[in-house]
SERO-4910 file (N, C-alpha, C, O; in steps of 0.05 Angstrom, whole numbers):
BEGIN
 pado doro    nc1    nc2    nc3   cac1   cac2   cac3    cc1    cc2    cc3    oc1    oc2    oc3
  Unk    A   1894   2369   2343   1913   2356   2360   1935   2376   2367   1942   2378   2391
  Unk    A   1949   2393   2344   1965   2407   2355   1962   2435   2377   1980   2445   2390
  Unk    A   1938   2441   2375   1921   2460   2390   1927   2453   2412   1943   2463   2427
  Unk    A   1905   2424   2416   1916   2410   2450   1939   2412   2462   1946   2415   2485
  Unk    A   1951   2408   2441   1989   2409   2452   1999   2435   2464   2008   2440   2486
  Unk    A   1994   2453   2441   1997   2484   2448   1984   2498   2476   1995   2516   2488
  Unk    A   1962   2488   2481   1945   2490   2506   1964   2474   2534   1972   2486   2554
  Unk    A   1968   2440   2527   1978   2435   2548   2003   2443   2545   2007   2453   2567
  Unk    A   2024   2446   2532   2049   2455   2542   2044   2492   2552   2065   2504   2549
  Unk    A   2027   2506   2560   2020   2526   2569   2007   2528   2587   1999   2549   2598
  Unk    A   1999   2495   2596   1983   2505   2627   2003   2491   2645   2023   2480   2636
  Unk    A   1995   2491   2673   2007   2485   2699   2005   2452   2698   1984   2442   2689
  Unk    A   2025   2437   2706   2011   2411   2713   2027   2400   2737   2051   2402   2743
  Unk    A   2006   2389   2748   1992   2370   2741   1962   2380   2733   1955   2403   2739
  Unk    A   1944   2362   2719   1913   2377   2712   1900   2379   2744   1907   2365   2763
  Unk    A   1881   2396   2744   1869   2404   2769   1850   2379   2769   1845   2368   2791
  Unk    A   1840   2371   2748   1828   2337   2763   1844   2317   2742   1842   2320   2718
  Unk    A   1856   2302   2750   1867   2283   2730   1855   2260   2733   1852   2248   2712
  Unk    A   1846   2246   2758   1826   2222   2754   1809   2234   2736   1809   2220   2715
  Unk    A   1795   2252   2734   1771   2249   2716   1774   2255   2693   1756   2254   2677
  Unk    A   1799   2262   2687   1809   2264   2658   1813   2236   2645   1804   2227   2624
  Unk    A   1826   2225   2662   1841   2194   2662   1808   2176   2645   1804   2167   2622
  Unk    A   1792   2176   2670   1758   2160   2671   1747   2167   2635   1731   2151   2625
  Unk    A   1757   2189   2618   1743   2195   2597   1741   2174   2577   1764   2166   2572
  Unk    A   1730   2167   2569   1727   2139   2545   1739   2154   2522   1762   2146   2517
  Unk    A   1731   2174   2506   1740   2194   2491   1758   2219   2490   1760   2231   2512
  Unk    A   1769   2227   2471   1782   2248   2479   1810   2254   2493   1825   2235   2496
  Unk    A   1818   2276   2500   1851   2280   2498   1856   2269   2530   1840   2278   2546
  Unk    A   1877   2249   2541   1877   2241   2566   1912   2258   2571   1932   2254   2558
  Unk    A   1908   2275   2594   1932   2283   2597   1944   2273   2622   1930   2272   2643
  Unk    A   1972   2264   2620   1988   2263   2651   2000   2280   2657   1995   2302   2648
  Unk    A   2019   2278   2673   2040   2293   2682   2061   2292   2658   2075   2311   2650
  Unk    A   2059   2273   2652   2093   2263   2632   2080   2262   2589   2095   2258   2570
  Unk    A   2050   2268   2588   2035   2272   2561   2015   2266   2552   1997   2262   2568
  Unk    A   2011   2265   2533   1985   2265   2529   1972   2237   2512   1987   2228   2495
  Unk    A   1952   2226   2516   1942   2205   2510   1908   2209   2488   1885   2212   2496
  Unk    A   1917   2209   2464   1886   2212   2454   1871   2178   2451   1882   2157   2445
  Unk    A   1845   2182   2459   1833   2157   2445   1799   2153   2438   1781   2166   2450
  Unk    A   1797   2135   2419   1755   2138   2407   1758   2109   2425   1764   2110   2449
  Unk    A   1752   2084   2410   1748   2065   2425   1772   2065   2444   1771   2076   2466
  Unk    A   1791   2052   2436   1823   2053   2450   1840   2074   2437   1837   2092   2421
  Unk    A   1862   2062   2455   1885   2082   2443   1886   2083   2417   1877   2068   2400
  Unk    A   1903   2109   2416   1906   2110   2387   1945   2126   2374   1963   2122   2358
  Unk    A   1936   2150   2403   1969   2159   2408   1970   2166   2433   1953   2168   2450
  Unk    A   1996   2170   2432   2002   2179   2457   2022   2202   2446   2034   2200   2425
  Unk    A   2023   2220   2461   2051   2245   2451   2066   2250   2471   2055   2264   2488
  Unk    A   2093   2240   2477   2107   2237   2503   2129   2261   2495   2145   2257   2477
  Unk    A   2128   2284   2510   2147   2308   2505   2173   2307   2509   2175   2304   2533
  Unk    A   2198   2308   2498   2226   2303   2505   2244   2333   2501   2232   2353   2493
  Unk    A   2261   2332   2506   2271   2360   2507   2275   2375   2481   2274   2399   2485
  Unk    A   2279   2370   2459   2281   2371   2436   2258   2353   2414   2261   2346   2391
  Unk    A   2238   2351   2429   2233   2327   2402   2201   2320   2412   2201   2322   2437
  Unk    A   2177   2314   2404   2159   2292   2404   2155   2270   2406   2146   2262   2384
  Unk    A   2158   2254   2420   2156   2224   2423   2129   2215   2406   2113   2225   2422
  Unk    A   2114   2205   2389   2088   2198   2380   2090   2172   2379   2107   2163   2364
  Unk    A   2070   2150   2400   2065   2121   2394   2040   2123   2390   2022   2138   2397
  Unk    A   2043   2102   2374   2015   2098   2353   2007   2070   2356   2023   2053   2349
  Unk    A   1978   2059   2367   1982   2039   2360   1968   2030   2325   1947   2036   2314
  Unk    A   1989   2016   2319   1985   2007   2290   2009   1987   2287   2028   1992   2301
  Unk    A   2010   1965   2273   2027   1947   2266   2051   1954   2247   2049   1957   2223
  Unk    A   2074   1956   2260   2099   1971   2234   2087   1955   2208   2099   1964   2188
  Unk    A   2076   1943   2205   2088   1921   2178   2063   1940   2160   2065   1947   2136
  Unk    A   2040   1948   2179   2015   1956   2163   2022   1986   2165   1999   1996   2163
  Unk    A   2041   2009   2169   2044   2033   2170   2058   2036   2140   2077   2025   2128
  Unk    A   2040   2055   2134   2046   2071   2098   2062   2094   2110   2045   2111   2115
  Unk    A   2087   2105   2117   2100   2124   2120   2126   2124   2099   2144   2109   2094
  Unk    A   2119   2147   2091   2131   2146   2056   2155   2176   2071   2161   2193   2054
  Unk    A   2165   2182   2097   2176   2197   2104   2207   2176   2122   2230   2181   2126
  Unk    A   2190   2158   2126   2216   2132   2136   2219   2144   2166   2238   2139   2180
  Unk    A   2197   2161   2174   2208   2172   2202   2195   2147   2229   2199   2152   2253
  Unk    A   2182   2127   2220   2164   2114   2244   2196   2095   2250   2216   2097   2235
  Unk    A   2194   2078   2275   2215   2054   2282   2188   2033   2296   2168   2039   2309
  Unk    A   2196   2013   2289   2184   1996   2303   2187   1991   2333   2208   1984   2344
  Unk    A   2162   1995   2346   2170   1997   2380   2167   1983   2394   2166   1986   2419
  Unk    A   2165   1956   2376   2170   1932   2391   2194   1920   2401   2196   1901   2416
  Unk    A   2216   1935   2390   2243   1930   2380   2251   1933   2411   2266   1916   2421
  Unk    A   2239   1957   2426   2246   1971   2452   2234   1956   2482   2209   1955   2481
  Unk    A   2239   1951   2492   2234   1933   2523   2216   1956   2539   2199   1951   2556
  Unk    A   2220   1973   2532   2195   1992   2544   2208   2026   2533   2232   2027   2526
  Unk    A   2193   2048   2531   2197   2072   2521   2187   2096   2551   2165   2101   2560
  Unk    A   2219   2107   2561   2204   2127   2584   2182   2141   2577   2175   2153   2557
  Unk    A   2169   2134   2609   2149   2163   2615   2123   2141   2587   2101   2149   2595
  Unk    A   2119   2129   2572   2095   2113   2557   2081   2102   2575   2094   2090   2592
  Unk    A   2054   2102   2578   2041   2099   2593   2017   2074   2576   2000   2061   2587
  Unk    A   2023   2074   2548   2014   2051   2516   2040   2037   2511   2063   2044   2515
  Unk    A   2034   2025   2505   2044   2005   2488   2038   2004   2457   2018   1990   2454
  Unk    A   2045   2011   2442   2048   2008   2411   2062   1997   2396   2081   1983   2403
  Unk    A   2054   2001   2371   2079   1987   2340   2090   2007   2333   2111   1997   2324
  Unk    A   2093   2033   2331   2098   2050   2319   2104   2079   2345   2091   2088   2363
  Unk    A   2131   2084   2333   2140   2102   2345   2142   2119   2324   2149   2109   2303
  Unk    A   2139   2151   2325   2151   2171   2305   2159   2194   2326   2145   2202   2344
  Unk    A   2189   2204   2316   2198   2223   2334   2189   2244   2308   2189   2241   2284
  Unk    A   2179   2269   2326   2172   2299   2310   2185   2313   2328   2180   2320   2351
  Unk    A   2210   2318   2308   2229   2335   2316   2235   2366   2302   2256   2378   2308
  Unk    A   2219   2374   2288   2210   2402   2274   2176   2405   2256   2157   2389   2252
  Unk    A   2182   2429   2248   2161   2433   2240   2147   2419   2213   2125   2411   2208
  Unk    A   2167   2420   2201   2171   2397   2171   2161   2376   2161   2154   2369   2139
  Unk    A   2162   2361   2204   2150   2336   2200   2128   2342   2205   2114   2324   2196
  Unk    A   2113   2359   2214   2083   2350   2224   2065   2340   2204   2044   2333   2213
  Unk    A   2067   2338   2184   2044   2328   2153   2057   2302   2158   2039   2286   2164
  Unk    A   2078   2292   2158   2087   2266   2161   2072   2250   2182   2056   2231   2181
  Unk    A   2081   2263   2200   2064   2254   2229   2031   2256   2231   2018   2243   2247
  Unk    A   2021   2272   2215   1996   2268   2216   1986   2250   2205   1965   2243   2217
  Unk    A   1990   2233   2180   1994   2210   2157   1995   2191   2175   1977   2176   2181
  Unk    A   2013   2190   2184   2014   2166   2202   1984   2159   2235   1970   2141   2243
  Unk    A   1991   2187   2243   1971   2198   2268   1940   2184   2247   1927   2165   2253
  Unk    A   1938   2196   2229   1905   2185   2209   1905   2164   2207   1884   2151   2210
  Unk    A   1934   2151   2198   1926   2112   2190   1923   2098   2224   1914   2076   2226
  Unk    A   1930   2111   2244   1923   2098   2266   1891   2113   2281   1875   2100   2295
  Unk    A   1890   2125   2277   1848   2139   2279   1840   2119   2269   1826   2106   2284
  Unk    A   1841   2109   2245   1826   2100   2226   1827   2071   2232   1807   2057   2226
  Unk    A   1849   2059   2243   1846   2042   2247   1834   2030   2276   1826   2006   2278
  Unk    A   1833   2046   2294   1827   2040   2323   1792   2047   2319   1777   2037   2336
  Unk    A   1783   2062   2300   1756   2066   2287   1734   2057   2272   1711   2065   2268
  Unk    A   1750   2032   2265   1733   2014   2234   1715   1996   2261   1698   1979   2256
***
């Protein structure tokens, strides 16, 4: 996942085909404004901010094991710029520190959009 990231914040965008990025059932979906992974459905989305990672997840706050206290419930919010999902779970990754945090959380929502 972080690869993808490193790739798209290093190419040009918009993508040279984005409908057919968009059409993929699987796999990394990019926009203009971030990136969307998903197997059956969503699963995250990573919305870029000037300082920070936006990560929605869908997963239920009540059922997220984050033992870092970094997720907020994102239902709380009437809508989140530039989100293109709807989720339970928001986690901002705002250094490098967090990324094991954020991945914990990123796995309990794979896993769950997967069973």
């Amino acid at each position: 996942m972080l690869t993808q990231l490193e790739r798209w914040r290093s190419q040009k965008w918009p993508p040279p085909h984005p409908a057919r990025l968009v059409t993929e059932s699987e796999g990394p979906i990019f926009s203009e404004v971030g990136a969307g992974y998903r197997v059956f459905d969503f699963f995250l989305e990573v919305i870029p901010r000037k300082r920070r990672l936006n990560l929605i997840l869908n997963l239920d706050f009540e059922d997220c094991d984050d033992p870092s206290q970094r997720t907020i419930d994102a239902t709380e919010y009437a809508f989140i710029t530039h989100a293109s999902e709807s989720g339970g779970v928001l986690f901002s990754l705002e250094n490098e520190s967090q990324v094991s945090a954020a991945l914990n959380v990123v796995r309990q929502a794979y896993e769950k959009v997967s069973e």
